[in-house]
C-alpha positions in Angstrom: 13.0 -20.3 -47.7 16.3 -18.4 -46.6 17.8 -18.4 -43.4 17.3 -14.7 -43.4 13.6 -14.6 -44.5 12.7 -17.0 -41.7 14.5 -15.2 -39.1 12.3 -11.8 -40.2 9.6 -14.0 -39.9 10.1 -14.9 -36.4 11.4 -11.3 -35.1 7.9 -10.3 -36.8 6.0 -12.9 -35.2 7.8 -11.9 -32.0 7.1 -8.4 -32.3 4.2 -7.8 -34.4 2.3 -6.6 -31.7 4.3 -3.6 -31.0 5.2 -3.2 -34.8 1.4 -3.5 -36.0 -0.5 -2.4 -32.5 -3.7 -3.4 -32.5 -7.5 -2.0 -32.6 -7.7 -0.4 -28.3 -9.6 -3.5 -26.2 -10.0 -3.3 -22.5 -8.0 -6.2 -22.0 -4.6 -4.2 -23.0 -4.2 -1.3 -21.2 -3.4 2.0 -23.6 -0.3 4.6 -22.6 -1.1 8.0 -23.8 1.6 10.5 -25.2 1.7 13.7 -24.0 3.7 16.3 -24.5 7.2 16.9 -23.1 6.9 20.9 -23.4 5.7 22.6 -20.8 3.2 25.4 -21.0 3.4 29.1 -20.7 1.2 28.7 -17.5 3.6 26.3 -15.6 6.9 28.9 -16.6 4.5 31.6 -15.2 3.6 30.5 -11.7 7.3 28.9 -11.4 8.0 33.6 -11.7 5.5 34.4 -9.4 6.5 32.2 -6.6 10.6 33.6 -7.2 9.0 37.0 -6.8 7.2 36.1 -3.5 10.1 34.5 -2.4 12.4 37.1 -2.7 9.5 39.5 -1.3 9.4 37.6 1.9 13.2 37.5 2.0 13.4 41.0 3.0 11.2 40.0 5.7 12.9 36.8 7.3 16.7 37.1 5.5 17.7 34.1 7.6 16.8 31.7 4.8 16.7 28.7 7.2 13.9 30.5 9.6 12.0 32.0 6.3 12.0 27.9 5.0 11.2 26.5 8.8 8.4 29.4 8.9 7.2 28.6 5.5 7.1 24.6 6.1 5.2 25.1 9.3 2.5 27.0 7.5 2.1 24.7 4.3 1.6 22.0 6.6 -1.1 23.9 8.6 -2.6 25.0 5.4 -2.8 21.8 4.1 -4.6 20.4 7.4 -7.4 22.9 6.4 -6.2 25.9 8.1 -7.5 29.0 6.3 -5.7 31.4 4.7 -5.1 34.7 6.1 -4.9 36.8 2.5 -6.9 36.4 -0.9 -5.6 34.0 -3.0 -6.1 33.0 -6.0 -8.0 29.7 -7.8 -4.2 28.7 -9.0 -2.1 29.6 -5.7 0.1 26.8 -4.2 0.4 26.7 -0.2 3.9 27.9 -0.6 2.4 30.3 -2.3 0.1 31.5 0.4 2.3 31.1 3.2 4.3 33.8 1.4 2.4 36.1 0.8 1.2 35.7 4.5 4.6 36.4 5.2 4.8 39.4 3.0 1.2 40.5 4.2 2.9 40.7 7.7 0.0 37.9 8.9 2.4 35.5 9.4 5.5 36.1 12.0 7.4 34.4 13.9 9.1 34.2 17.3 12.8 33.1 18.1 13.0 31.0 21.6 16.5 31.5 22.9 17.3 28.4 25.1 18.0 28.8 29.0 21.2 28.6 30.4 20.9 24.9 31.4 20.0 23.6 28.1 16.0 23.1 28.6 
């Protein structure tokens, strides 16, 4: 036997499990493949929320306030608060707080700071 023939012996032996994969058993776990494309739906909701965003621009233009206003509410909605518009099965809580924000259900009130700093 050949140098060569024994070395693709080895390299097979070595690796015959991931060449040749076995039958599935539940003692090796299995990675499914998925794929990398993402759907029409995804590309969809990804429009939506651009369009809200810009809606509720008009409303707050300072973009910090509209994100600090924004964060405030996700986090409320996601403590169970209940939404204040209809929303859909699909809608994110960004997505809400927006249109909140757009509905004109959801202000907000600047606090300007006294003179000696408290």
């Amino acid at each position: 036997m050949s140098a060569s023939h024994i070395l693709s012996f080895v390299i097979v032996a070595m690796l015959g499990s991931r060449l040749f994969p076995s039958p599935i058993s539940s003692s090796v776990p299995t990675i499914l493949q998925f794929p990398a494309k993402t759907t029409g739906a995804v590309h969809t909701l990804r429009i939506m929320t651009t369009q809200l965003l810009q809606e509720a621009s008009q409303i707050i233009p300072n973009p910090q306030l509209l994100i600090n206003v924004v964060s405030k509410r996700v986090r409320q909605l996601g403590l169970g608060h209940r939404p204040m518009v209809e929303v859909g099965p699909r809608a994110s809580l960004t997505d809400i707080a927006l249109k909140e924000i757009i509905a004109g259900k959801l202000t907000f009130e600047e606090q300007n700071a006294s003179a000696d700093g408290a």
